[in-house]
C-alpha positions in Angstrom: 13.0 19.6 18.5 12.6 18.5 15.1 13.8 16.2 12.6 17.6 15.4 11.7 18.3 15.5 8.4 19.3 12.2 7.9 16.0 11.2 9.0 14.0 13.5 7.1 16.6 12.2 3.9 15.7 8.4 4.9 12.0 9.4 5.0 12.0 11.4 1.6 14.1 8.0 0.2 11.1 5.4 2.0 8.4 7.7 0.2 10.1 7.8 -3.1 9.6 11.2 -3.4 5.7 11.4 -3.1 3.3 12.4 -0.4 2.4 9.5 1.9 -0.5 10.3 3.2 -3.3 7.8 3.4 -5.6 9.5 6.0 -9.6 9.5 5.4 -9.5 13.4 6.5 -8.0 14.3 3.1 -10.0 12.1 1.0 -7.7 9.4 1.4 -9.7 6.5 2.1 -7.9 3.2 1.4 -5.1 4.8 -1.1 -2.1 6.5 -0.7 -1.8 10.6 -2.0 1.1 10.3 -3.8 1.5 13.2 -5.1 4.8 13.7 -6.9 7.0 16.4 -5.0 10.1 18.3 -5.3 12.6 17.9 -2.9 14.1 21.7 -2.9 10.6 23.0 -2.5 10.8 21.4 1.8 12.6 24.4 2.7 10.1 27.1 2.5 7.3 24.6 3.7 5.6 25.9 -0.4 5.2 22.3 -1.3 6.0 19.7 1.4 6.7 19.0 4.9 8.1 15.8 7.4 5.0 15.5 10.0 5.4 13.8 13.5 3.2 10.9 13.1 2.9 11.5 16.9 3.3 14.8 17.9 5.8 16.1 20.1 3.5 17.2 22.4 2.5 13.7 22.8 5.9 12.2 23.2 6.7 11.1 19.5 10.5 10.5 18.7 12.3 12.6 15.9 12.9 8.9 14.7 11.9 7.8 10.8 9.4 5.5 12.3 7.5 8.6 13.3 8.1 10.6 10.8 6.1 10.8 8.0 6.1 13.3 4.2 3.1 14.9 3.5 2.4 17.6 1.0 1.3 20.7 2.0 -2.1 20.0 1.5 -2.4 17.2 3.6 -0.5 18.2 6.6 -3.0 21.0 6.7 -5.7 18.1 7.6 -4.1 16.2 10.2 -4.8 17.1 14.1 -1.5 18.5 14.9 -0.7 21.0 11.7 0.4 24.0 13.2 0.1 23.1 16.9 
């Protein structure tokens, strides 16, 4: 399952519109991405995606408290990109 899209929608409200990510994988050490994305560009995955802060496949809710947006960029360095 994925995402509703009133949670994705709260989540893209919480991050005003910018990546969140703060991992140390993408360079991230102590300081938040925020790069500044555009929110038609979600639905061919070109610029941004909502991540599972905890996967799926490790029992993480399709809730806004797990659910986190990341540019494209980043997703591609956390543990669970692409299964």
């Amino acid at each position: 399952m994925s995402f509703p899209q009133s949670v994705i929608n709260d989540a893209w409200e919480r991050a005003g519109g910018k990546c969140e990510c703060a991992r140390r994988c993408s360079g991230h050490s102590g300081y938040r991405c925020n790069k500044v994305l555009d929110p038609r560009n979600r639905e061919a995955g070109k610029q941004w995606h909502a991540h599972h802060v905890v996967s799926q496949e490790a029992g993480g809710p399709d809730t806004l408290q797990n659910c986190q947006i990341l540019c494209v960029e980043c997703h591609k360095n956390t543990e669970s990109y692409g299964g």
